[in-house]
N, C-alpha and C positions, 0 to 999 in steps of 0.2 A: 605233517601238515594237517589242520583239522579240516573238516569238511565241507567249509565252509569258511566266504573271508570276502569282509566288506574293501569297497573298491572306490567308494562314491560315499566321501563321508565329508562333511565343512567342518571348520572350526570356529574361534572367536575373528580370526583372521580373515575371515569370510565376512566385512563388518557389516556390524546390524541387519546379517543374517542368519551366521551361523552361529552355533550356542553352545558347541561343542567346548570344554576347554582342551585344551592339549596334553597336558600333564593328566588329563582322565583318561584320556582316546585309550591307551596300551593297559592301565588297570583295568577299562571296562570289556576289553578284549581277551584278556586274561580270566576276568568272571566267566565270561561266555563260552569259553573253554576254545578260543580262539589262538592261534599263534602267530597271526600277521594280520595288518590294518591297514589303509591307504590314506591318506589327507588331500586332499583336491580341494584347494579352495579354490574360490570364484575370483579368475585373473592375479592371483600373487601368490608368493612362494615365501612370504613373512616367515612362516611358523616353520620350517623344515628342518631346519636346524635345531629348535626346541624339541620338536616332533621326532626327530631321530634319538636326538639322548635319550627322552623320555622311553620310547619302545626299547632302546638298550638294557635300559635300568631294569625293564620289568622281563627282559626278557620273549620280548615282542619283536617281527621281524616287519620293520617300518617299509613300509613300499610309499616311498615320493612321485605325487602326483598333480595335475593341476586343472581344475574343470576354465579353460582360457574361452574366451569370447572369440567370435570368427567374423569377420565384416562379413555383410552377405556379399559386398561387390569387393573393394580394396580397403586396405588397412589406409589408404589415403583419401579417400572419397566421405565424406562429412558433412552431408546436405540435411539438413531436418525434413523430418516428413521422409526420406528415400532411404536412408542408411542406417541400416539398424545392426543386430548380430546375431548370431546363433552360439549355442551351449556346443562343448567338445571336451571328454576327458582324454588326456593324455598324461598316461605313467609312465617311469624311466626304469626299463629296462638295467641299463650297465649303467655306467660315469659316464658314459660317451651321450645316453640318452638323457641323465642331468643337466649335461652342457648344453643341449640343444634345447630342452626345455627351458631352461634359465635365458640361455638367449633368444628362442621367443617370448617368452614373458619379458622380458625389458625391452624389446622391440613393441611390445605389444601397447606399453606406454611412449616410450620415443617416438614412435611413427603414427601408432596407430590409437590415443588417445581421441574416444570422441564418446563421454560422457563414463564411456568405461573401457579397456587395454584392450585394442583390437587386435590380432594377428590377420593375418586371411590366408587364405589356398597357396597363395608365392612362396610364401615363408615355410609354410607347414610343408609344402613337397621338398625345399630345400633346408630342413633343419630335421628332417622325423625321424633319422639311423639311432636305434638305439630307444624308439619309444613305441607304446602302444596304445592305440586306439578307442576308444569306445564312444557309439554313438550319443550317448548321453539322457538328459530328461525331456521330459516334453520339448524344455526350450532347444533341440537339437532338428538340425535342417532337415534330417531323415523325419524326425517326428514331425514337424510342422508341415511337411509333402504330405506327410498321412491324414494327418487329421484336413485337411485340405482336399481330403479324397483324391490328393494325384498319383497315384499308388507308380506312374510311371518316373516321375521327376523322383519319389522316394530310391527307385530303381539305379537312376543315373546318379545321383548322389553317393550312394553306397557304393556303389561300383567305381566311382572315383577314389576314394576314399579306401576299395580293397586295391585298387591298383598302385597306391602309395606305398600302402604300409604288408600288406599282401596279406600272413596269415596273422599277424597282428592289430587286425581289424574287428571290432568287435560290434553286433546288435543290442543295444543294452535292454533289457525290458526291468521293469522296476516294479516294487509290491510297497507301494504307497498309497492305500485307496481312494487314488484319483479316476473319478467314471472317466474321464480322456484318458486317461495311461491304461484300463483297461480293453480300449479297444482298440490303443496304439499297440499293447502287448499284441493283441491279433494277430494283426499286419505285419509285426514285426515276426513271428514264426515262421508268416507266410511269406515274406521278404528273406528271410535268411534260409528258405527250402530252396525257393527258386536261385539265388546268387550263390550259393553254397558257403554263404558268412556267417560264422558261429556265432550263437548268443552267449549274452555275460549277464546273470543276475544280478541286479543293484540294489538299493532302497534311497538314496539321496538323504544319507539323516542327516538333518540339522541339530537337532538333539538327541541328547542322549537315551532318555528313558519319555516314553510314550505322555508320562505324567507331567512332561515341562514344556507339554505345546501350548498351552497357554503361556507360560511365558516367552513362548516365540515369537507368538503373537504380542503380547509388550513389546521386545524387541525390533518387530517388524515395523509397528506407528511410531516409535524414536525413529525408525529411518527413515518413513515420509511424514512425519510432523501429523501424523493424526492423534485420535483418540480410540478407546476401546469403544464408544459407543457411534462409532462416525459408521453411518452407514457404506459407504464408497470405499471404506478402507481397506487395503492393501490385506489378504489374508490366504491364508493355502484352506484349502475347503477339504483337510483330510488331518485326521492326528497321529496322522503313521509315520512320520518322518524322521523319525528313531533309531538308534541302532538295536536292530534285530537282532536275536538269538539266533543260532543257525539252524535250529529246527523250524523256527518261523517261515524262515525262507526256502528252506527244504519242503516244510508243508504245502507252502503257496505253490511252489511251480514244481509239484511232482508230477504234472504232466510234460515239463519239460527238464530234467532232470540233468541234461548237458549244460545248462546254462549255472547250473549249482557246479557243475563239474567245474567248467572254466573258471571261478572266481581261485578254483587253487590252482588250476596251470598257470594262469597269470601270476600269480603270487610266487609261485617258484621259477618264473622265468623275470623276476623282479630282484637285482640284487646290488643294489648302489649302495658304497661304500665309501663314508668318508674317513678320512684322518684329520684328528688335530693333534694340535701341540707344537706346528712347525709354520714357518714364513712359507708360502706360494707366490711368487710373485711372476709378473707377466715376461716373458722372454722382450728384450729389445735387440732389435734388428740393427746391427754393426754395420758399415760399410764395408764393402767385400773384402780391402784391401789391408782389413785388420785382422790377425789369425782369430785372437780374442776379443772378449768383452772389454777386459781388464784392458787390454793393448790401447782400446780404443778411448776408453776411459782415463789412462795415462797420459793420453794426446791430448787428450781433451785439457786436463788440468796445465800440461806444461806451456799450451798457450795461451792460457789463462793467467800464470806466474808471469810468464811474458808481457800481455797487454800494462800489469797491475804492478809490475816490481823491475819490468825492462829486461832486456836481453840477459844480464848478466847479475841475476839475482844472487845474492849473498849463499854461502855455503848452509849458514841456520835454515835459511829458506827451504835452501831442498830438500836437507835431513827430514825438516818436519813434514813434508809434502808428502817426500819416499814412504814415511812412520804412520801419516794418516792413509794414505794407500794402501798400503801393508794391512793395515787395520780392517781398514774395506774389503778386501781382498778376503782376508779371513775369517769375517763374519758374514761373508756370501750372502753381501751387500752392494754390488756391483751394479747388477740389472736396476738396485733400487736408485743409485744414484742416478744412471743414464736416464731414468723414466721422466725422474724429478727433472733432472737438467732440460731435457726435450721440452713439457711444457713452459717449466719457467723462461728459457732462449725464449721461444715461442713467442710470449708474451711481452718481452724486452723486444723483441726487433718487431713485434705491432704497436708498440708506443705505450703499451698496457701498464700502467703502475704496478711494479714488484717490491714488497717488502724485504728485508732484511731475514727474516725467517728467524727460527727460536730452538732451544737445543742445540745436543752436538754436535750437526752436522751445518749450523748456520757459516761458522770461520770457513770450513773447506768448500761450501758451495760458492765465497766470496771469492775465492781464488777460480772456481769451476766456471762461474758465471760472469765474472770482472764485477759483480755487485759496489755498489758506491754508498757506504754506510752514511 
């Protein structure tokens, strides 16, 4: 592992903020004599998929992450003027810590939609097995107590937050020449001596190379409809938001030299692994009194031939029933009928217009669902 390894990095998926592209992140990590990256965009998981191929190809050890949005009160409370959110990275450990990450992010839209994918504290204490922690950038609730001077709500925050996730909890300090992140860095030393919470060095790049913050800055006024010469406009007041070499960030905080430490424990305690090439499909839940899926599926269709062909359906009939079962059966396709059938019924016994459906499976769901062509 090198010496160093970014944790807190956007991409294009990060929109019309991040500048990063995806298919660059693992080459430019590879220049840098890097051998693992993070991707954290702001509230989605768009790129992770692209983002994992890409670090395979080069050779790069993809660490999946997500900087998600946190209500300061509940993921349901949406008052203007009162509810706003704060910054939180969280990366996935194992698979276990993917799943949980994926299902707060789409809760985070489902429920907790209000201008942007909120999660809150409910969720995050009952989704976190499997993921890890970091305070984040300025816009994180630890930093905003500080620069607030409440050095004591900084306290109780943190400590919530190590009580969650325990040694997986991380104080992030970042080397982005923001004058507020430098005296948020302070605090944060002096917050992670007293709680006994390890820091993690960041940098929050948006882009890649130091030379395309001007063009961040373009990309920033397309996302509030300004100009470059609008005074009020939307701008980061620093051009360090790049991905750093790891000497860079080794220079910055060699008086805190742990915090360069941890950006590789985390990396190697980082190890989600996908497969493709195969169907995943959701387990459905049988009624108790069927051994099998199949069993139940079997039931399913024979009174279905029943309502549509009568008690005593012709021999061709059942041959072909038995032969399209069969069929199902062995392309362990089973679960996927039950799924389909569950909503469709569904929607037939609430009055819901169902069509006909299309491909191979339309004849057999006619008979699964009694459908009336």
């Amino acid at each position: 592992m090198s010496d160093f390894v970014h944790l807190h990095i956007h991409s294009e998926y990060s929109l019309l903020d991040g500048a990063n592209r995806i298919k660059d992140l693992p080459v430019i990590a590879k220049e840098l004599g890097m051998d693992a990256i993070a991707l954290t965009d702001h509230g989605v998981m768009y790129g992770v998929i692209d983002f994992y191929k890409a670090c395979k190809k080069e050779g790069i050890k993809p660490i999946i992450g997500c900087e998600v949005y946190v209500a300061n009160r509940t993921r349901f409370d949406k008052e203007a003027g009162i509810d706003f959110n704060n910054h939180l990275i969280l990366l996935a450990k194992n698979n276990e810590g993917y799943k949980n990450l994926t299902k707060l992010v789409s809760m985070g839209f489902t429920e907790g939609f209000y201008y942007k994918p909120r999660i809150d504290k409910e969720i995050l204490e009952k989704y976190h097995d499997g993921l890890i922690c970091c305070s984040a950038c300025l816009a994180g609730e630890v930093n905003q107590a500080l620069l607030r001077d409440d050095f004591e709500k900084a306290k109780e925050v943190a400590l919530w937050f190590k009580n969650v996730f325990g040694e997986d909890y991380y104080l992030e300090v970042q080397n982005n020449g923001i004058k507020e992140q430098i005296v948020a860095n302070q605090k944060l030393v002096q917050l992670s001596r007293e709680l006994n919470i390890p820091l993690v060095a960041t940098n929050d790049a948006h882009y890649s190379r130091k030379e395309d913050a001007y063009n961040h800055e373009v990309l920033l006024c397309i996302q509030t409809g300004k100009k470059m010469n609008d005074e009020d406009r939307m701008k980061f007041d620093t051009e360090e938001l790049y991905i750093k070499s790891p000497q860079e960030m080794i220079d910055y905080f060699k008086n805190i030299p742990e915090a360069i430490e941890n950006t590789v424990k985390i990396a190697e305690k980082c190890n989600v692994e996908f497969e493709f090439g195969h169907t995943v499909l959701p387990n459905y839940d049988v009624p108790k009194e069927f051994e099998t899926h199949y069993d139940y599926l079997k039931k399913l269709c024979e009174d279905g031939i029943k309502k549509r062909y009568g008690e005593n359906p012709t021999e061709e009939i059942r041959k072909r029933a038995e032969y399209e079962l069969s069929v199902i059966n062995k392309m362990g396709y089973v679960d996927y009928y039950l799924i389909v059938w569950d909503y469709i019924n569904y929607a037939k016994s609430q009055g819901i217009p169902v069509g006909p459906g299309r491909g191979s499976g339309a004849r057999f769901y006619s008979c699964l669902c009694n459908w009336n062509y």
